[in-house]
MARBA-3410 file (N, C-alpha, C, O; in Angstrom, 1 decimal):
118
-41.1,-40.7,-9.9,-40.1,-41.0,-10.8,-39.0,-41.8,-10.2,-38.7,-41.4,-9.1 ~ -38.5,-42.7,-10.5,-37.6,-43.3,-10.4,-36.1,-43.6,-11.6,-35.9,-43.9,-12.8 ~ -35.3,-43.2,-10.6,-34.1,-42.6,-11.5,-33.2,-43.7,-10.9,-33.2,-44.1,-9.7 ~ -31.9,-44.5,-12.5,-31.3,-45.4,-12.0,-30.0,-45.1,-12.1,-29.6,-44.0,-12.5 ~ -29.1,-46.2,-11.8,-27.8,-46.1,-12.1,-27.1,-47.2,-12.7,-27.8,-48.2,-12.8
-26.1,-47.3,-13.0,-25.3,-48.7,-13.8,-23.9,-49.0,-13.1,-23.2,-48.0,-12.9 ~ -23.6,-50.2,-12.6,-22.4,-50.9,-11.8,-21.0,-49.7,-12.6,-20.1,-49.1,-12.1 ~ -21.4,-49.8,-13.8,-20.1,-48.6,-14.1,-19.4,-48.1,-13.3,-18.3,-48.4,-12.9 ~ -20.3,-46.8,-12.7,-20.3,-46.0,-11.9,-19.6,-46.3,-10.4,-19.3,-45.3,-9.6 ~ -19.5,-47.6,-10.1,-18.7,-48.3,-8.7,-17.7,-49.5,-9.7,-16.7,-49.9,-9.1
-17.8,-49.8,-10.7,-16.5,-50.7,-11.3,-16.7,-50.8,-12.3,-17.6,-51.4,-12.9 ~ -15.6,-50.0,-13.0,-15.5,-50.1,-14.6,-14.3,-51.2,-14.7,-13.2,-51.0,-14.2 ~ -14.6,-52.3,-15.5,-13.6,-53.3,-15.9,-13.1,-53.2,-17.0,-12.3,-54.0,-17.4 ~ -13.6,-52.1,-17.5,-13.1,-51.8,-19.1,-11.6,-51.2,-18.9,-10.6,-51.6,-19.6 ~ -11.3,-50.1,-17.7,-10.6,-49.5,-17.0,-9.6,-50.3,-15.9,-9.6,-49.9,-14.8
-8.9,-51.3,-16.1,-8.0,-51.9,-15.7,-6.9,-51.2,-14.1,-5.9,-50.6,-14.2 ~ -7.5,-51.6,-13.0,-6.9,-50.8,-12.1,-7.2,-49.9,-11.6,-6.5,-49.2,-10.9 ~ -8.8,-49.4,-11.9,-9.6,-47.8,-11.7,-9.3,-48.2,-10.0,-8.6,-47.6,-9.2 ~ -9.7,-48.9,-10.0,-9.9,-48.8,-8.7,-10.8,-50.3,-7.8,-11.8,-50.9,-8.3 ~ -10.2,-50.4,-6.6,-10.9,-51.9,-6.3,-12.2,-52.1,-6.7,-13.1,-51.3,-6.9
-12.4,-53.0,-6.8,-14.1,-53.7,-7.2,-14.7,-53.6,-6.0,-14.1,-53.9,-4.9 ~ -16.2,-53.1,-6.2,-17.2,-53.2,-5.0,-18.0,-54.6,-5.5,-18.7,-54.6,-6.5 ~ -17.7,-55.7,-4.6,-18.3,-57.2,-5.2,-20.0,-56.7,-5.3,-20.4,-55.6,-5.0 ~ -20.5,-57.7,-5.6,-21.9,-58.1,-5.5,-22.3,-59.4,-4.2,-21.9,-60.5,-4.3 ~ -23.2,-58.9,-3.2,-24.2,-58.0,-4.0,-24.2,-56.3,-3.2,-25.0,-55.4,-3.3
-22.6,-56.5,-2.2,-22.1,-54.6,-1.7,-22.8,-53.2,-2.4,-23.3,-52.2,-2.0 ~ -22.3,-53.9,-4.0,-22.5,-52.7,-4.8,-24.6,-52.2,-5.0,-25.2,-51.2,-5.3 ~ -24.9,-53.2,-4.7,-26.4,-52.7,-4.4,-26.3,-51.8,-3.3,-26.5,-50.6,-3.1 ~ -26.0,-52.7,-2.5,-25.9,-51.8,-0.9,-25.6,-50.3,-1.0,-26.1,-49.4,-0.3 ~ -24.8,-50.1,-1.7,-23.9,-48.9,-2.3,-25.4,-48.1,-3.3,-25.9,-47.1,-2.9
-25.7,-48.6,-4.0,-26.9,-48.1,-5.1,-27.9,-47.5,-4.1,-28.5,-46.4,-4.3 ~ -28.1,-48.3,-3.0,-29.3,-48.3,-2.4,-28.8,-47.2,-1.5,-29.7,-46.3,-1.3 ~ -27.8,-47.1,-0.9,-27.4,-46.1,0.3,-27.3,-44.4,-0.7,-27.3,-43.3,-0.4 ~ -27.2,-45.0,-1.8,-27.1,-43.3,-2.6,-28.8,-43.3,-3.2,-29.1,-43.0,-4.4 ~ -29.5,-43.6,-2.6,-30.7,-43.6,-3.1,-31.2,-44.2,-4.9,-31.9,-43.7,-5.7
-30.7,-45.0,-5.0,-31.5,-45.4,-6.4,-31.8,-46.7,-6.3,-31.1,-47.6,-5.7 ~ -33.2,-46.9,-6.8,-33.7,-47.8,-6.6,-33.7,-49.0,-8.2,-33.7,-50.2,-8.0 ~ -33.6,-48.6,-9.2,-33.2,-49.4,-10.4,-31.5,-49.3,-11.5,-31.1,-48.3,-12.1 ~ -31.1,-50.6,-11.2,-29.8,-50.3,-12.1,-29.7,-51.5,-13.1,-30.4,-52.4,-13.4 ~ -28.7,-51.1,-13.6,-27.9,-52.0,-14.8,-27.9,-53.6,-14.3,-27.5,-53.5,-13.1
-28.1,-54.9,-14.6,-27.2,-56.5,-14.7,-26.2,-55.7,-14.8,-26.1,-54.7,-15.6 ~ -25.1,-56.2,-14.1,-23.4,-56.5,-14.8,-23.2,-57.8,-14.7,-23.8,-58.5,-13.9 ~ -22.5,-58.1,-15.6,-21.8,-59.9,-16.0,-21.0,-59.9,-14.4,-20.5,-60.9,-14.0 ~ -21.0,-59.1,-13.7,-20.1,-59.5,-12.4,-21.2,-59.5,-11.2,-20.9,-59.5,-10.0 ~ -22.3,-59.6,-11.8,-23.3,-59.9,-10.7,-23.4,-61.3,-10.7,-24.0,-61.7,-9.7
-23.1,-62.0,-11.4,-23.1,-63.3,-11.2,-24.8,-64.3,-12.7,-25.3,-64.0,-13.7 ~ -24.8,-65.1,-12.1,-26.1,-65.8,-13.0,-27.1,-66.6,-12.4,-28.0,-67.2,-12.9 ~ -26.6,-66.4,-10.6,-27.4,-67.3,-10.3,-29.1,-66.5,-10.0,-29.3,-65.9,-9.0 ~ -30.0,-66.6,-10.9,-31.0,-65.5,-10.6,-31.9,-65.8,-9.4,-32.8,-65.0,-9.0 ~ -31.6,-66.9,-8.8,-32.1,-66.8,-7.2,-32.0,-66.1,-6.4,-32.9,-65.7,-5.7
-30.2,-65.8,-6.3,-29.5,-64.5,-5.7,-29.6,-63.4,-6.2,-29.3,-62.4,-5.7 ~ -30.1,-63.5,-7.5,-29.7,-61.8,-7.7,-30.9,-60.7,-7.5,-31.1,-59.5,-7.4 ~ -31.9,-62.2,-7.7,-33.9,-61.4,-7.3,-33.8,-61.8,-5.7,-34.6,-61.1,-5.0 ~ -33.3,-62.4,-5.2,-33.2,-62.3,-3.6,-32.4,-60.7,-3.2,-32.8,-60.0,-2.3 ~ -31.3,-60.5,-3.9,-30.3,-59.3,-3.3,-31.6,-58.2,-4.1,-32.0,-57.8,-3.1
-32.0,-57.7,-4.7,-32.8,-56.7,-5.2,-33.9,-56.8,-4.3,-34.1,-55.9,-3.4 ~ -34.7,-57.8,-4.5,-35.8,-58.0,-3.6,-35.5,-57.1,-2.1,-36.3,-56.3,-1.7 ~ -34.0,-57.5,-1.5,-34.2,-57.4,-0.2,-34.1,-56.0,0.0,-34.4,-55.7,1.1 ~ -33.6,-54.8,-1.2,-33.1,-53.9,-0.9,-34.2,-52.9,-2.0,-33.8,-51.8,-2.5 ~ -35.4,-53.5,-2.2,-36.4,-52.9,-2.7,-35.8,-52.3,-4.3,-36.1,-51.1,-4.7
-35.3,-53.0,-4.9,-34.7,-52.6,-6.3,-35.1,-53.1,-7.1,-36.1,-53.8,-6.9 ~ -34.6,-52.9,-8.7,-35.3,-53.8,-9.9,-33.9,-53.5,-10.9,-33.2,-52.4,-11.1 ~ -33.8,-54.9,-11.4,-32.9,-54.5,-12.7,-33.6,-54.2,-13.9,-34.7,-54.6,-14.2 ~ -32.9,-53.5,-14.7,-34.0,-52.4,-15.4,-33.3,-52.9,-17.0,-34.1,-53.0,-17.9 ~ -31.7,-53.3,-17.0,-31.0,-53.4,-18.1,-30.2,-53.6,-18.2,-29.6,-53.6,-17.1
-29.2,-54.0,-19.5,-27.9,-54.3,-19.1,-26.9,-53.8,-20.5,-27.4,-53.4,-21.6 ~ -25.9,-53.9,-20.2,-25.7,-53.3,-21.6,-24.3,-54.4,-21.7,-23.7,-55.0,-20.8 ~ -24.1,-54.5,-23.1,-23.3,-55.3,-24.2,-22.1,-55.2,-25.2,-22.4,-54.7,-26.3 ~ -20.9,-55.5,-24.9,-20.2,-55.1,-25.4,-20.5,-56.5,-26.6,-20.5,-57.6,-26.2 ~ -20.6,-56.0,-28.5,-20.7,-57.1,-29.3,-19.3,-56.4,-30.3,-18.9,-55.3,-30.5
-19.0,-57.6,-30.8,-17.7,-57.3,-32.2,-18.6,-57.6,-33.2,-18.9,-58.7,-33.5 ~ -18.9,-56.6,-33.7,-19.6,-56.6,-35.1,-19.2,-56.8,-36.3,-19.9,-57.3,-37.1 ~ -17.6,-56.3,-36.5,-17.2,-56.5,-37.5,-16.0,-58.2,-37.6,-15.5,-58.6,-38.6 ~ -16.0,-58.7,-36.4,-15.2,-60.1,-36.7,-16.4,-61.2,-37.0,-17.2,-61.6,-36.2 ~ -16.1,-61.5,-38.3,-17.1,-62.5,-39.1,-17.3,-63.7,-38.1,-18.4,-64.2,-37.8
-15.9,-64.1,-37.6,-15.4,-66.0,-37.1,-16.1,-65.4,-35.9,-17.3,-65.7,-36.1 ~ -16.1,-64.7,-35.0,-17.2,-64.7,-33.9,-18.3,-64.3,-33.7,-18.8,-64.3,-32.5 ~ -19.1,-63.8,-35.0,-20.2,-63.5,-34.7,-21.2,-64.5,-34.3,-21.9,-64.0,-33.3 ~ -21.5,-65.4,-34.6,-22.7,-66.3,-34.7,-22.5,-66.9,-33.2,-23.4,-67.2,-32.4 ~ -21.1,-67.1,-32.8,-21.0,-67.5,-31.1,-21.5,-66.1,-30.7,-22.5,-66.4,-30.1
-21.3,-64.8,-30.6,-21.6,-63.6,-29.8,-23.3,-63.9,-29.9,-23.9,-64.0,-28.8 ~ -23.9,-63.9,-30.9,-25.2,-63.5,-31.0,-25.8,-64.9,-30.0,-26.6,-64.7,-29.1 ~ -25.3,-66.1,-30.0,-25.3,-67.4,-29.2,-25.5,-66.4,-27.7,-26.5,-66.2,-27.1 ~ -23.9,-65.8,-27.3,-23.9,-65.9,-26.1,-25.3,-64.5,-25.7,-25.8,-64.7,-24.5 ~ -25.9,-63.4,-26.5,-27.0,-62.9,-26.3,-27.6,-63.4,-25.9,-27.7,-63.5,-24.7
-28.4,-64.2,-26.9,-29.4,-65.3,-25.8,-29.6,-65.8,-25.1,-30.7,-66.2,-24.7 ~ -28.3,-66.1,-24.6,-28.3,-66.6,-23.0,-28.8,-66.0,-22.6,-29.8,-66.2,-21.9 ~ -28.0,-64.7,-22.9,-28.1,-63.3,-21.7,-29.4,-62.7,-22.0,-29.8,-61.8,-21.1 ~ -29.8,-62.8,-22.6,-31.4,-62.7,-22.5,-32.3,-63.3,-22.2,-33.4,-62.8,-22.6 ~ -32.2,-64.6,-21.5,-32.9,-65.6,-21.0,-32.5,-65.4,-19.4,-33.3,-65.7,-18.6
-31.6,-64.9,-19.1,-31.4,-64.6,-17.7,-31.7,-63.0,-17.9,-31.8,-62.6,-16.7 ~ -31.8,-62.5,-18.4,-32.5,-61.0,-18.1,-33.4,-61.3,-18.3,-34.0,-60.6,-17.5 ~ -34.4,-62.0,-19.0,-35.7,-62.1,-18.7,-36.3,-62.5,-17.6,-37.4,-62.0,-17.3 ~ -35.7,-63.6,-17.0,-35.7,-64.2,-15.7,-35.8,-63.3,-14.7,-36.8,-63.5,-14.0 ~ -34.9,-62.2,-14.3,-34.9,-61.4,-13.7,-35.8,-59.9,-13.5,-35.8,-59.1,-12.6
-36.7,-59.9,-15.0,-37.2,-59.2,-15.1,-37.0,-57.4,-15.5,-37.7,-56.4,-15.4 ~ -35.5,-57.9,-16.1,-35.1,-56.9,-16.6,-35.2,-56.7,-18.2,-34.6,-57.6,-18.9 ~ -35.6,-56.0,-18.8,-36.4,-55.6,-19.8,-35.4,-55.2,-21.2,-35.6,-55.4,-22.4 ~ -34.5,-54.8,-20.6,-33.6,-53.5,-22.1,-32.7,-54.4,-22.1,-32.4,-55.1,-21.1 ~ -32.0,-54.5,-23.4,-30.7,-54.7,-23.5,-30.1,-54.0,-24.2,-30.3,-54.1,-25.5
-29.0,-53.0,-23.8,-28.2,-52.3,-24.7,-26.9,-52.7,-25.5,-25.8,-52.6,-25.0 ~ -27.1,-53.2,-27.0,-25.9,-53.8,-27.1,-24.8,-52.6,-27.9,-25.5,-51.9,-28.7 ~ -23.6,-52.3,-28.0,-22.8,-51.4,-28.4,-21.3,-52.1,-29.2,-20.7,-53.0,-28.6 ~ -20.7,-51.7,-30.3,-19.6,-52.0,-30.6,-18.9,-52.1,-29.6,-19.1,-51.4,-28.6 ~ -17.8,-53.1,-29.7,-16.7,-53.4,-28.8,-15.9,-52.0,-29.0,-16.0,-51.2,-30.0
-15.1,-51.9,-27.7,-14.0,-50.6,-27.8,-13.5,-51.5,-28.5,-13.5,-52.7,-28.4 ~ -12.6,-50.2,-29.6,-11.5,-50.3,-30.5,-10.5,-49.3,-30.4,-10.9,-48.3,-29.8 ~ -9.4,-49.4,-30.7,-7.9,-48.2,-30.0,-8.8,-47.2,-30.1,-9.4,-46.7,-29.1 ~ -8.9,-46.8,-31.7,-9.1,-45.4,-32.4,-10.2,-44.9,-31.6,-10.3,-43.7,-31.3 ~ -11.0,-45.7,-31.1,-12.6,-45.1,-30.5,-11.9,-44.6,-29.2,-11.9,-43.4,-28.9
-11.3,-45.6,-28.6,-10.8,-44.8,-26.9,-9.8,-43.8,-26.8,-9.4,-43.3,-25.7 ~ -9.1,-43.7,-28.4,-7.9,-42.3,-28.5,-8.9,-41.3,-28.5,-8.6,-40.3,-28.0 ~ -10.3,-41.4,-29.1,-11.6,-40.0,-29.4,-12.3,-40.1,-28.2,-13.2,-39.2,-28.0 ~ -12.1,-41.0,-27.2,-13.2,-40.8,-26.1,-13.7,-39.8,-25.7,-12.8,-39.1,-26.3 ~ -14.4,-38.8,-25.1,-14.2,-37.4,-24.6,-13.9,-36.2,-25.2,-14.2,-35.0,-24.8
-13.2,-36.6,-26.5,-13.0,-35.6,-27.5,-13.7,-35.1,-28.7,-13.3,-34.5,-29.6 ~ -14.9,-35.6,-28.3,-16.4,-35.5,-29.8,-17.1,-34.3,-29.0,-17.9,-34.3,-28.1 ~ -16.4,-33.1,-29.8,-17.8,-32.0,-29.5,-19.4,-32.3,-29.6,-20.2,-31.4,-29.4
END
């Protein structure tokens, strides 16, 4: 079995100030020293997928998925968001990473309920 993890977990950007960023490609180093061998793409891993199947490669890993923040309800940006998906799914394909999880953008009301949904 192999059990993964997601850059979250070493840098949340959503979280302004959590705490320093572990760059890429450290934060593998980090994945890999806590034992896991498959994680998340982050947009802060960069695009170049030469380096990013070189830095996995070297440290016996695989990107498995990545996940998406989309605005579903603003009309004037949707057709550019769905645009910028396919990018990003042409370089996760590239890399051989499989899932993509796409999720509503945070909104206030959602991050005043974070934590507080029995």
């Amino acid at each position: 079995m192999r059990i993964a993890t997601a850059p979250v977990n070493w840098n949340n950007f959503d979280l302004a100030g959590w705490r320093p960023a572990v760059p890429f490609p450290d934060i593998l180093d980090r994945m890999a020293d806590a034992g896991y061998r498959d994680t998340e793409y982050d947009r802060s891993f960069g695009t170049d997928t030469g380096a990013l199947l070189e830095a996995a490669r070297h440290r016996n890993m695989r990107y498995i998925g990545a996940y998406k923040w989309f605005d579903f309800l603003e009309e004037s940006s949707f057709l550019s968001n769905l645009e910028q998906i396919d990018t990003e799914l042409q370089l996760l394909s590239t890399i051989g990473c499989r899932h993509l999880i796409v999720a509503d953008r945070l909104r206030p009301h959602r991050v005043a309920r974070a934590g507080a949904i029995p």
